[in-house]
PyMOL commands that place a pseudoatom at each C-alpha (Angstrom):
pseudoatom trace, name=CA, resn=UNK, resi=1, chain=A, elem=C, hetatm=0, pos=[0.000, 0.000, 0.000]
pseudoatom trace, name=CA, resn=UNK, resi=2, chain=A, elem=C, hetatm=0, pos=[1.769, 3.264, -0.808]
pseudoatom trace, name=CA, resn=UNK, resi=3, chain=A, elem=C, hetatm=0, pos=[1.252, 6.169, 1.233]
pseudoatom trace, name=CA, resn=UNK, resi=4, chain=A, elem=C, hetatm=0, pos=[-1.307, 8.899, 1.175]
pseudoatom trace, name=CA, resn=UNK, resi=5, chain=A, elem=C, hetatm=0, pos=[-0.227, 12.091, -0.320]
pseudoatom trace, name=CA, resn=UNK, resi=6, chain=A, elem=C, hetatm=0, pos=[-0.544, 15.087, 1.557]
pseudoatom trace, name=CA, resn=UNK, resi=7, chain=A, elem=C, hetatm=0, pos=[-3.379, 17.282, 0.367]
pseudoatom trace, name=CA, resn=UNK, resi=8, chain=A, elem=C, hetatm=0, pos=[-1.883, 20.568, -0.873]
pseudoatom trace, name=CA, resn=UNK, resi=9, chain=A, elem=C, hetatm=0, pos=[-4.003, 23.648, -0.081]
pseudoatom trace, name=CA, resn=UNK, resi=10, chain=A, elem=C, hetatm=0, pos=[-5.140, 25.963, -3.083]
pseudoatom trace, name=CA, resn=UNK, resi=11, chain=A, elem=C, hetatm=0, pos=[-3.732, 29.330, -2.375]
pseudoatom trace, name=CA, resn=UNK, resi=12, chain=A, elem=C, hetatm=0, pos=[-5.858, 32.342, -2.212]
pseudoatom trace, name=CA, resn=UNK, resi=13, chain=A, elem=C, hetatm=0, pos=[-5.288, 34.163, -5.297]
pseudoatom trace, name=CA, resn=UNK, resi=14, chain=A, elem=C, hetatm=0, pos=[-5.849, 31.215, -7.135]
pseudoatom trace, name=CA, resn=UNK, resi=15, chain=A, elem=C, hetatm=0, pos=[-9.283, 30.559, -5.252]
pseudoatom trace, name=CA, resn=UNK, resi=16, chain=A, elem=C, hetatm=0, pos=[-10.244, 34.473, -6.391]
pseudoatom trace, name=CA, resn=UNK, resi=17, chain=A, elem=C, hetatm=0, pos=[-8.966, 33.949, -9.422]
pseudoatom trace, name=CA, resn=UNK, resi=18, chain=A, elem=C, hetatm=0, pos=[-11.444, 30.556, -9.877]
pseudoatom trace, name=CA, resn=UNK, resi=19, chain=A, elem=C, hetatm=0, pos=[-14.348, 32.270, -8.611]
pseudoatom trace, name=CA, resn=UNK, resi=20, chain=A, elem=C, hetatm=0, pos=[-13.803, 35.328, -10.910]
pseudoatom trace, name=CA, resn=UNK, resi=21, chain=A, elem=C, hetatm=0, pos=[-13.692, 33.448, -13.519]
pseudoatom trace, name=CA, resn=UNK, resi=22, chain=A, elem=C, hetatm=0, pos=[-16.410, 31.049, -12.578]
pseudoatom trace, name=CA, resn=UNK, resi=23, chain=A, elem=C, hetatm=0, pos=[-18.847, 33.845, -11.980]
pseudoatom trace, name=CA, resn=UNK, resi=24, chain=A, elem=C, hetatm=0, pos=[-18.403, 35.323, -15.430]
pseudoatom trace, name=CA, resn=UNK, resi=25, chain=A, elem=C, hetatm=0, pos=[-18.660, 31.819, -17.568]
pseudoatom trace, name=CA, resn=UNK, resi=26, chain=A, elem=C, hetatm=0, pos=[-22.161, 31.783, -15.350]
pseudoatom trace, name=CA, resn=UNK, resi=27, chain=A, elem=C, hetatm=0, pos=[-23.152, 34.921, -15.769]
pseudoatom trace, name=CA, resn=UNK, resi=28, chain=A, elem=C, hetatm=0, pos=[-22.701, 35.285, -20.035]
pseudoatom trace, name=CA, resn=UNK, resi=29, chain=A, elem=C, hetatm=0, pos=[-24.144, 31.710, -19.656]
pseudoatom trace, name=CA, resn=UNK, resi=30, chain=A, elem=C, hetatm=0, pos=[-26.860, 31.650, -17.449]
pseudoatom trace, name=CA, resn=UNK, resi=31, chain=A, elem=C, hetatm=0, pos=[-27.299, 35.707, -16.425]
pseudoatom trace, name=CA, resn=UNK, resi=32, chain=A, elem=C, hetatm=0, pos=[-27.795, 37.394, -13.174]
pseudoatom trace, name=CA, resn=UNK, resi=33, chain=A, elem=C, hetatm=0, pos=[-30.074, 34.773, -11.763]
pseudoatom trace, name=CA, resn=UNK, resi=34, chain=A, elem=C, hetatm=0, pos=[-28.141, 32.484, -12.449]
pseudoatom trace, name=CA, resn=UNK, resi=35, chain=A, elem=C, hetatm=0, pos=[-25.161, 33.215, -10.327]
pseudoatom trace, name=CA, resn=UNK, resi=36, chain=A, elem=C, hetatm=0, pos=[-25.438, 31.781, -6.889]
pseudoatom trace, name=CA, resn=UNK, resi=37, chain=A, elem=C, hetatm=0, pos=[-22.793, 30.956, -4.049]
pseudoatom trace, name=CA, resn=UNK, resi=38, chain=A, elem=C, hetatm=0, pos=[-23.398, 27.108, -4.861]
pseudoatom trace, name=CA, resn=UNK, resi=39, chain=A, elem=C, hetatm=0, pos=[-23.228, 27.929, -8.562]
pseudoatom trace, name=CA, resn=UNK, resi=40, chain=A, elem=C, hetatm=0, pos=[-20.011, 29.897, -8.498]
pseudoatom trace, name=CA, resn=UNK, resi=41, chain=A, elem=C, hetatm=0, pos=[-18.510, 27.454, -5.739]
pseudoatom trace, name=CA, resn=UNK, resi=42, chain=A, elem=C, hetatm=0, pos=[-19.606, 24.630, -8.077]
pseudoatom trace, name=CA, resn=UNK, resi=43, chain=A, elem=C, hetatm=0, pos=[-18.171, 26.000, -11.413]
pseudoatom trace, name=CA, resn=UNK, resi=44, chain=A, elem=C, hetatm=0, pos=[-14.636, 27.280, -9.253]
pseudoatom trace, name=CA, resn=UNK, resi=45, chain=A, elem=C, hetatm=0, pos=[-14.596, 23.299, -7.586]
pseudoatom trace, name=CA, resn=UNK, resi=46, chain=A, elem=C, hetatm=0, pos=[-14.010, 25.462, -4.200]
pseudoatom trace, name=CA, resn=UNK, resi=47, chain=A, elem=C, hetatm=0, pos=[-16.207, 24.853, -1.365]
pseudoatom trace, name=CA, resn=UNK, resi=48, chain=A, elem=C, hetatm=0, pos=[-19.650, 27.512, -1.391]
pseudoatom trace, name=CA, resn=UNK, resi=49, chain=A, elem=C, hetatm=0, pos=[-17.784, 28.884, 1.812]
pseudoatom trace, name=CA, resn=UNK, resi=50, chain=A, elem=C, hetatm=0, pos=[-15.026, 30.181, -0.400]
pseudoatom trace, name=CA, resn=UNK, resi=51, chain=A, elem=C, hetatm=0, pos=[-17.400, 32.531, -1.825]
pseudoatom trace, name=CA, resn=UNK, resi=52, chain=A, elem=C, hetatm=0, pos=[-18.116, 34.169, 1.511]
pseudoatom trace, name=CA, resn=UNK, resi=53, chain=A, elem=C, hetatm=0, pos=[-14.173, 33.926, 2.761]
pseudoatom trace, name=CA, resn=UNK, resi=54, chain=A, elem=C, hetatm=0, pos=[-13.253, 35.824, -0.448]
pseudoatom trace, name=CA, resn=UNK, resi=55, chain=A, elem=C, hetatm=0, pos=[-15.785, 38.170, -1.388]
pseudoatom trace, name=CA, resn=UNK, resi=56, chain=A, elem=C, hetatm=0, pos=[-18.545, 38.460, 1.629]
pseudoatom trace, name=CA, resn=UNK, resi=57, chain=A, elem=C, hetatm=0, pos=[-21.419, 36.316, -0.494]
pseudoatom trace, name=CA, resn=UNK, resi=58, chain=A, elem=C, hetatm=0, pos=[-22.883, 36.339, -3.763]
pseudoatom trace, name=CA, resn=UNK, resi=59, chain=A, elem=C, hetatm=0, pos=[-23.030, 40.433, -4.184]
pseudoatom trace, name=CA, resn=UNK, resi=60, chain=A, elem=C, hetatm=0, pos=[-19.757, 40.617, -3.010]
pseudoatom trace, name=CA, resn=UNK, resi=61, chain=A, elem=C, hetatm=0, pos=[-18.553, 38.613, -5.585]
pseudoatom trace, name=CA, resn=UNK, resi=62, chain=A, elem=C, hetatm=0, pos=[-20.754, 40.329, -8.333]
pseudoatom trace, name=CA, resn=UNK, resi=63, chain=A, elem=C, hetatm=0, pos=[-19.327, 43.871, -7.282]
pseudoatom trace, name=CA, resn=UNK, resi=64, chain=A, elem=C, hetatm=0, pos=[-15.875, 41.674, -8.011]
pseudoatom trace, name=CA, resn=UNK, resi=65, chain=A, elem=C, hetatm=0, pos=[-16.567, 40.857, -11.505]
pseudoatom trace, name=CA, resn=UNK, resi=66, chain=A, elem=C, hetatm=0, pos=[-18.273, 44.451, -12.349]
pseudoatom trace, name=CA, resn=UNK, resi=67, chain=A, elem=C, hetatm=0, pos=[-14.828, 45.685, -11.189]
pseudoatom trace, name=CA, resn=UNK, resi=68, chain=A, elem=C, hetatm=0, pos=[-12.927, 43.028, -13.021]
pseudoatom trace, name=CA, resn=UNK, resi=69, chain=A, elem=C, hetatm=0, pos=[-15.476, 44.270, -15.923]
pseudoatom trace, name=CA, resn=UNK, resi=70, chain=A, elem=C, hetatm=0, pos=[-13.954, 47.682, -15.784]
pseudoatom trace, name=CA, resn=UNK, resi=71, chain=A, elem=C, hetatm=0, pos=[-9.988, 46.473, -15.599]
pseudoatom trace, name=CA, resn=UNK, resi=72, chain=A, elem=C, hetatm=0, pos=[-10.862, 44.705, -19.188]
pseudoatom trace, name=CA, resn=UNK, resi=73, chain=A, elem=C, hetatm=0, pos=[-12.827, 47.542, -20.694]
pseudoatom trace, name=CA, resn=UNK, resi=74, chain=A, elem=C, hetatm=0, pos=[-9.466, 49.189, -19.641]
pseudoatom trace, name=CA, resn=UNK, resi=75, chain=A, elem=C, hetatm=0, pos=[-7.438, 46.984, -21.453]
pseudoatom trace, name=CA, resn=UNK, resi=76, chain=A, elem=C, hetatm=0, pos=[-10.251, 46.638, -24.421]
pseudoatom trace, name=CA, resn=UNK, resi=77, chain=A, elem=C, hetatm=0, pos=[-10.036, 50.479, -25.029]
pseudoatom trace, name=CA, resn=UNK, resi=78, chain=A, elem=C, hetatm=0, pos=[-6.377, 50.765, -24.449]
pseudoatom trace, name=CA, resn=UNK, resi=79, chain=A, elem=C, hetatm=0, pos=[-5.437, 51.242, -28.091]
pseudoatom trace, name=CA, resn=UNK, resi=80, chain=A, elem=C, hetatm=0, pos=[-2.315, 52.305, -28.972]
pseudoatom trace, name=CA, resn=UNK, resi=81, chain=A, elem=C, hetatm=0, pos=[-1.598, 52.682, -32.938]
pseudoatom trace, name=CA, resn=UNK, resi=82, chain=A, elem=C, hetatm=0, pos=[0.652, 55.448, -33.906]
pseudoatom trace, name=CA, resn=UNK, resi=83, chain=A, elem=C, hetatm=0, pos=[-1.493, 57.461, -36.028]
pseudoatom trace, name=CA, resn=UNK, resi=84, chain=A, elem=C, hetatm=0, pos=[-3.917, 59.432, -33.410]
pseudoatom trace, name=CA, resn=UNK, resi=85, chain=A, elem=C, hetatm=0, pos=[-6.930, 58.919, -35.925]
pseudoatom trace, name=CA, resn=UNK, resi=86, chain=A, elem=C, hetatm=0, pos=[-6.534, 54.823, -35.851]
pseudoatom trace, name=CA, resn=UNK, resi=87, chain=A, elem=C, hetatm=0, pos=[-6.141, 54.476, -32.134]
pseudoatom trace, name=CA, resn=UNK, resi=88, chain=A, elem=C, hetatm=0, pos=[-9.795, 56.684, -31.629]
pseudoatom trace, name=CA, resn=UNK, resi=89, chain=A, elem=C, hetatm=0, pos=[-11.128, 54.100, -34.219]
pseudoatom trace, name=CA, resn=UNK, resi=90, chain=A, elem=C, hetatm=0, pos=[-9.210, 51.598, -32.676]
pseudoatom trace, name=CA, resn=UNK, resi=91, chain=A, elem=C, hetatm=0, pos=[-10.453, 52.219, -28.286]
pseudoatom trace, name=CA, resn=UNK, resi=92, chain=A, elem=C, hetatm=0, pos=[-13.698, 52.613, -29.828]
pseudoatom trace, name=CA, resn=UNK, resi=93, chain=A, elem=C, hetatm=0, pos=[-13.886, 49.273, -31.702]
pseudoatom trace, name=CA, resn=UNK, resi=94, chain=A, elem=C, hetatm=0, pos=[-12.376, 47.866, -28.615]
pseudoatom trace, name=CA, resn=UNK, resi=95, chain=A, elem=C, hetatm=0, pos=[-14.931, 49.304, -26.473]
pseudoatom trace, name=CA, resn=UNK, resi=96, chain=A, elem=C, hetatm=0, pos=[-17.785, 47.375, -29.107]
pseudoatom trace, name=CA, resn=UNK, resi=97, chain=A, elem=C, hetatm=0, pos=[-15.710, 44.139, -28.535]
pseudoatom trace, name=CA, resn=UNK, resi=98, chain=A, elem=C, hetatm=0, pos=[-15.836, 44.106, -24.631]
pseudoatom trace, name=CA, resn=UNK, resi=99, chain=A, elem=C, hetatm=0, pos=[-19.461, 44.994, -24.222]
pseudoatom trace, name=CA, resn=UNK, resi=100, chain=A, elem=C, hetatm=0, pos=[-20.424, 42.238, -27.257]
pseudoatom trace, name=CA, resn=UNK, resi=101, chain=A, elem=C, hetatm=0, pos=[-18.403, 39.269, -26.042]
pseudoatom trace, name=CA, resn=UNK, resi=102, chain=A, elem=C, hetatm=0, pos=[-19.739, 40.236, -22.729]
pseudoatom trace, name=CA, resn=UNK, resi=103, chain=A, elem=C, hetatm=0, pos=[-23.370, 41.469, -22.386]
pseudoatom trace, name=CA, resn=UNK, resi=104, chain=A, elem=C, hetatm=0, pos=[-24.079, 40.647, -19.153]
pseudoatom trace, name=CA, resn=UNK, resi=105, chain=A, elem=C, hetatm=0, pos=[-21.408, 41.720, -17.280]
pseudoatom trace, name=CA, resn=UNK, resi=106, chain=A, elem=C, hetatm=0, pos=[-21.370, 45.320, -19.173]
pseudoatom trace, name=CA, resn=UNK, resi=107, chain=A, elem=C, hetatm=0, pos=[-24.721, 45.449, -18.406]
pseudoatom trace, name=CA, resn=UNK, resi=108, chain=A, elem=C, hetatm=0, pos=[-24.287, 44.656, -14.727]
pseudoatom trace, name=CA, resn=UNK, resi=109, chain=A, elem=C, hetatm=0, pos=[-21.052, 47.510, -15.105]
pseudoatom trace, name=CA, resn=UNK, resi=110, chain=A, elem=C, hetatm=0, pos=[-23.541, 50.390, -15.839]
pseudoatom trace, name=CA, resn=UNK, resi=111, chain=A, elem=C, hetatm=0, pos=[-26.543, 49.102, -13.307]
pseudoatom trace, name=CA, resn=UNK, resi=112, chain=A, elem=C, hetatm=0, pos=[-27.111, 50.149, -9.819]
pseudoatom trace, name=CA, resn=UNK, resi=113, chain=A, elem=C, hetatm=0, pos=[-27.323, 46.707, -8.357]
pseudoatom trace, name=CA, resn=UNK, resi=114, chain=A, elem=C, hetatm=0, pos=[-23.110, 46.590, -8.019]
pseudoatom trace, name=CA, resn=UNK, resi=115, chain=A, elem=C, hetatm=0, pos=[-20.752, 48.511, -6.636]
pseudoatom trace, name=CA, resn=UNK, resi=116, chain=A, elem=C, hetatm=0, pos=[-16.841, 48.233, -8.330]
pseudoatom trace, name=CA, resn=UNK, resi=117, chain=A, elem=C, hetatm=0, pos=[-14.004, 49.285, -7.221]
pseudoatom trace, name=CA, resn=UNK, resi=118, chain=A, elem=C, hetatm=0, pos=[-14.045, 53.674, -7.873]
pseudoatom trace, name=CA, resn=UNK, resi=119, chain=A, elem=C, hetatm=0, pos=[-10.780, 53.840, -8.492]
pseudoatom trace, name=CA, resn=UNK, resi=120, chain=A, elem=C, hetatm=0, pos=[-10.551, 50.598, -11.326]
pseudoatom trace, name=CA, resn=UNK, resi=121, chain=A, elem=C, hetatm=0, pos=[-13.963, 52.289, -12.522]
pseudoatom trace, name=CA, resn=UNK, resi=122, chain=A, elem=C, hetatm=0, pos=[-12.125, 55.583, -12.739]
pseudoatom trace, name=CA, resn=UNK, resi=123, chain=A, elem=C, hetatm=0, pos=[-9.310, 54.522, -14.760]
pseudoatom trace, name=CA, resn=UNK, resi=124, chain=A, elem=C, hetatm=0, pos=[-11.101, 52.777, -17.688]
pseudoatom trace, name=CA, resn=UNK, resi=125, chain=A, elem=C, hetatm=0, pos=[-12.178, 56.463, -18.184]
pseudoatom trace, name=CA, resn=UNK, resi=126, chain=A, elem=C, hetatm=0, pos=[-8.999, 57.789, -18.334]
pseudoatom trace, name=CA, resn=UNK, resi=127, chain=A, elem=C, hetatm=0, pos=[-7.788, 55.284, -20.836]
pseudoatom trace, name=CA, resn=UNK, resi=128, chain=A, elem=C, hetatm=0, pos=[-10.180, 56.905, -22.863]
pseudoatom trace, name=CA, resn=UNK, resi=129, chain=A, elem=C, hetatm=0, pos=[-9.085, 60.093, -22.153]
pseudoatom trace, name=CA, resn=UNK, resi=130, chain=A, elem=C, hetatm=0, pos=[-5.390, 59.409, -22.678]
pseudoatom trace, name=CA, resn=UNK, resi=131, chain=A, elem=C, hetatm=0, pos=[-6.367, 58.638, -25.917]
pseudoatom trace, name=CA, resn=UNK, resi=132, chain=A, elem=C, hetatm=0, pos=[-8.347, 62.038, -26.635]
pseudoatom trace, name=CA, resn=UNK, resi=133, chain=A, elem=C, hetatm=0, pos=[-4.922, 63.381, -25.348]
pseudoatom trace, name=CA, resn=UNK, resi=134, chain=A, elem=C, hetatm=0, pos=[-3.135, 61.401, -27.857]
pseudoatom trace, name=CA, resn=UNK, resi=135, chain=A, elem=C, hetatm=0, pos=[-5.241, 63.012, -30.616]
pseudoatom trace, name=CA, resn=UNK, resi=136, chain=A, elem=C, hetatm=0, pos=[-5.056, 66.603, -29.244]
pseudoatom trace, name=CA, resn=UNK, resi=137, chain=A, elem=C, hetatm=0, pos=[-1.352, 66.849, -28.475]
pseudoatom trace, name=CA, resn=UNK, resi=138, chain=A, elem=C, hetatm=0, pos=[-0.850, 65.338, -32.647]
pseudoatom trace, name=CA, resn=UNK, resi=139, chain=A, elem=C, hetatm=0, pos=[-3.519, 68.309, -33.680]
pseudoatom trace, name=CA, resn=UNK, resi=140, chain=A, elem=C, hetatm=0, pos=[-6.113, 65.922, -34.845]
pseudoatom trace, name=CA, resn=UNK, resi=141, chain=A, elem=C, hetatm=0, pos=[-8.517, 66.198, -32.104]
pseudoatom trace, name=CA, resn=UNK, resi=142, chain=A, elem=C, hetatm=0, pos=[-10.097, 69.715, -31.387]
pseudoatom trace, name=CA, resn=UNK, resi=143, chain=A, elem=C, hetatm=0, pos=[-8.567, 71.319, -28.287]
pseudoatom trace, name=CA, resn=UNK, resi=144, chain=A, elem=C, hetatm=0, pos=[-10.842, 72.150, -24.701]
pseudoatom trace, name=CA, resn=UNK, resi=145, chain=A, elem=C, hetatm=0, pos=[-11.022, 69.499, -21.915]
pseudoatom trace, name=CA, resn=UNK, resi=146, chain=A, elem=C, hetatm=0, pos=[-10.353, 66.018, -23.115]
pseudoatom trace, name=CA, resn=UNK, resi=147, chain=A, elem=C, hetatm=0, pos=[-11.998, 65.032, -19.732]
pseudoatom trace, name=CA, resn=UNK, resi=148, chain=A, elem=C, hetatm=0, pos=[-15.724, 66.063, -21.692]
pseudoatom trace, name=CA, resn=UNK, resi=149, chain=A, elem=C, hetatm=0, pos=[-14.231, 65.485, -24.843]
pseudoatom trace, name=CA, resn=UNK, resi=150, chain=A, elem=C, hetatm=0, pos=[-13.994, 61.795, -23.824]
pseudoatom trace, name=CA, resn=UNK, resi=151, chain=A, elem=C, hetatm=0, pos=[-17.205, 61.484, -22.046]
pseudoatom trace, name=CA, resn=UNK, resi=152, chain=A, elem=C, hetatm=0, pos=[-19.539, 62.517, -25.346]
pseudoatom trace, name=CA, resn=UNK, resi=153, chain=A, elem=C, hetatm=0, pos=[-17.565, 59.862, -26.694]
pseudoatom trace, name=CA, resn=UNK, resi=154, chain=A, elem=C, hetatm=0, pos=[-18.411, 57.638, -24.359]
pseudoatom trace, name=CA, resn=UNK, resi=155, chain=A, elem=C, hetatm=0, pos=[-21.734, 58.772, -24.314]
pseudoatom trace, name=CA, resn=UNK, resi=156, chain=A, elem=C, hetatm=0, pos=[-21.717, 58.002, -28.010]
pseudoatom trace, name=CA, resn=UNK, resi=157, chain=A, elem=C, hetatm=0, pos=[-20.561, 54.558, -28.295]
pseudoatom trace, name=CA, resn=UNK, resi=158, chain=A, elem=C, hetatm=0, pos=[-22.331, 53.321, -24.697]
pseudoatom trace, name=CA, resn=UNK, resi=159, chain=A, elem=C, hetatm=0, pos=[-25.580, 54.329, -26.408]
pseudoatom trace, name=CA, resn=UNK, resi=160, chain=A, elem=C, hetatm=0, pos=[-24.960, 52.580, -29.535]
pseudoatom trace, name=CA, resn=UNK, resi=161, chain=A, elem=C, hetatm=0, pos=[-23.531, 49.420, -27.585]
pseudoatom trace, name=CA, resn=UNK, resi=162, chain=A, elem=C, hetatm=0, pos=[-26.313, 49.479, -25.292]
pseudoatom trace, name=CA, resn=UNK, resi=163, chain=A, elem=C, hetatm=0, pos=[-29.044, 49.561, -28.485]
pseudoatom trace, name=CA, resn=UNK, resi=164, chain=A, elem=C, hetatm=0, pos=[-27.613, 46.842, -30.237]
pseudoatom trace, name=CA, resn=UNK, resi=165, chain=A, elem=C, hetatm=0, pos=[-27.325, 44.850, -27.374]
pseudoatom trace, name=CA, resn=UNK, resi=166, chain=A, elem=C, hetatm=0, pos=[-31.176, 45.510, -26.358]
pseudoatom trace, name=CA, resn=UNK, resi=167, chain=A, elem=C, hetatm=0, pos=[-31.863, 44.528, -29.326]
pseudoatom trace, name=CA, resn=UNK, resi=168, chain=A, elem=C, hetatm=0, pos=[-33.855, 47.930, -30.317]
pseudoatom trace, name=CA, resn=UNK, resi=169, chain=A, elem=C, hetatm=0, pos=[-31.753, 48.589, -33.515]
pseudoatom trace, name=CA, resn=UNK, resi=170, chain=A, elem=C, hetatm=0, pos=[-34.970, 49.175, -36.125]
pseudoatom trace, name=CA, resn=UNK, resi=171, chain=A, elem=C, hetatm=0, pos=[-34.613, 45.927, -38.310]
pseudoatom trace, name=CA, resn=UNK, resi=172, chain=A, elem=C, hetatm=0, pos=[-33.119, 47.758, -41.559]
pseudoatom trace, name=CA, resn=UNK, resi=173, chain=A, elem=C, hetatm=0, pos=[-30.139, 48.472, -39.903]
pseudoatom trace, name=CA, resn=UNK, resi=174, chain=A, elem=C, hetatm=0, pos=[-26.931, 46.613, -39.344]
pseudoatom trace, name=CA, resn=UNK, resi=175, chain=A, elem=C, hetatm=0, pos=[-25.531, 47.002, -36.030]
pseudoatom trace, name=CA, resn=UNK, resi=176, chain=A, elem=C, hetatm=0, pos=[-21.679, 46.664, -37.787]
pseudoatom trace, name=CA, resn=UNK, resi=177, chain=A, elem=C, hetatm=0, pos=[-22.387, 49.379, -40.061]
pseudoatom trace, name=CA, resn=UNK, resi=178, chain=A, elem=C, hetatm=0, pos=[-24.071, 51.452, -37.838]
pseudoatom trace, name=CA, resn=UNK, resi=179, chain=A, elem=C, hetatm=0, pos=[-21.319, 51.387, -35.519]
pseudoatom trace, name=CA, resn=UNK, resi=180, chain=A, elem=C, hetatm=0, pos=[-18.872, 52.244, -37.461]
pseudoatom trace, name=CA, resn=UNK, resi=181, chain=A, elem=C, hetatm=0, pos=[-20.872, 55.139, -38.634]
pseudoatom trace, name=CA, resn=UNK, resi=182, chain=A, elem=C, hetatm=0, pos=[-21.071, 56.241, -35.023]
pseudoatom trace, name=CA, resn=UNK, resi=183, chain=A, elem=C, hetatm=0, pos=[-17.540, 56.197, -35.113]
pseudoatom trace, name=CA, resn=UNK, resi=184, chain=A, elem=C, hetatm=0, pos=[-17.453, 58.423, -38.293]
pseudoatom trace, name=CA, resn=UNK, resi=185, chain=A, elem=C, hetatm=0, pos=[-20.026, 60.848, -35.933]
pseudoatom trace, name=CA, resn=UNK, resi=186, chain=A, elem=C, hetatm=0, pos=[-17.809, 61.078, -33.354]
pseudoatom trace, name=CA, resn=UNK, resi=187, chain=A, elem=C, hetatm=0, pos=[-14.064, 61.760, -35.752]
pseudoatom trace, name=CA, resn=UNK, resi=188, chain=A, elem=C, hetatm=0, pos=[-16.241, 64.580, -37.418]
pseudoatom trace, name=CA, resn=UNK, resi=189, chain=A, elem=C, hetatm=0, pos=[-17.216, 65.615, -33.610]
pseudoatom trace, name=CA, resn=UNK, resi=190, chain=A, elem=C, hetatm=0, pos=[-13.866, 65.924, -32.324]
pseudoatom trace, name=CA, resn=UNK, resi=191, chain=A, elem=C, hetatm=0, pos=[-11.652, 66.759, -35.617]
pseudoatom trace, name=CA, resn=UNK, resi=192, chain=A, elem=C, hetatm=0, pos=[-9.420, 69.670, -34.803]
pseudoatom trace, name=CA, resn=UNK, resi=193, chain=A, elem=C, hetatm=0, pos=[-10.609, 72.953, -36.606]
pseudoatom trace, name=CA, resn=UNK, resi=194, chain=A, elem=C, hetatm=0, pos=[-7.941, 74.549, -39.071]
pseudoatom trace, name=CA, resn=UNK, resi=195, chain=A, elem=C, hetatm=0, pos=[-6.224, 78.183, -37.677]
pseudoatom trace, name=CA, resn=UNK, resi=196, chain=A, elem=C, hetatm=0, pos=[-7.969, 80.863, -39.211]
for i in range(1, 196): cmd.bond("trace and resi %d" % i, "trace and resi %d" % (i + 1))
show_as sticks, trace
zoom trace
């Protein structure tokens, strides 16, 4: 008979880690309802008390993955071509890609049922805004605040995100080209004016 092996203990950051990504696979797959401490334990193979140890219960955890949510928006919108024109076209394409490959969990991002981190929250703005900069400081982007500049472009492509993925597009139009036309709105929006 050969001896027992010791049990090894999964470390914390891998147990977060497991229920992170656990809660989003249920979430895109099954929605809101969907997610429960048994579901998320079950899905992570952790023990349902793992759930409370790491993030206080089940809206702990879904603050968690809004705020994990915002990091990759961060890193969706992060663009960083050369030419300033590209990398708007770029974030903003990027910005389409997160919210489409994850419905749910954008939704759940702009919602008042969860609570992210502020300061992750914050900073997937000021991607955004870095890139405004970008554009401004190569004269391509019209000068004043890129702190607004970037938030009527956020306004922009949030509202045509959040149509398409409502489904309340009128049936004539295709959500691809569409976007990309709201894309052309908002380069015509923020094009830097020639001197005078």
């Amino acid at each position: 008979m050969s001896p027992a092996k010791p049990r090894t203990r999964t470390s914390a950051t891998e147990v977060r880690s497991s229920l992170i990504r656990a809660g989003r696979t249920i979430l895109e797959r099954d929605g809101e309802a969907g997610l429960t401490v048994r579901a998320a334990a079950a899905e992570a193979k952790v023990a349902p008390m793992g759930v409370y140890n790491h993030f206080d219960g089940r809206d702990g955890l879904l603050d968690a993955l809004v705020t994990d949510g915002y990091a990759e928006l961060g890193r969706a919108v992060a663009a960083t071509d050369d030419d300033p024109s590209t990398r708007l076209r770029s974030s903003g394409r990027g910005y389409r890609r997160f919210a489409t490959s994850s419905p749910v969990v954008y939704g759940l991002m702009f919602s008042a049922r969860c609570t992210p981190d502020l300061e992750v929250a914050a900073h997937a703005f000021e991607v955004l805004v870095d890139v405004i900069r970008y554009g401004q400081v190569a004269g391509v982007v019209a000068t004043g605040d890129p702190t607004t500049l970037a938030m009527q472009t956020w306004s922009a492509v949030h509202g045509a995100v959040s149509l398409e993925l409502m489904g309340a597009l009128p049936p004539n139009v295709d959500a691809d080209t569409n976007y990309e036309n709201v894309l052309d709105f908002i380069a015509r929006g923020l094009r830097a004016q020639p001197a005078e």
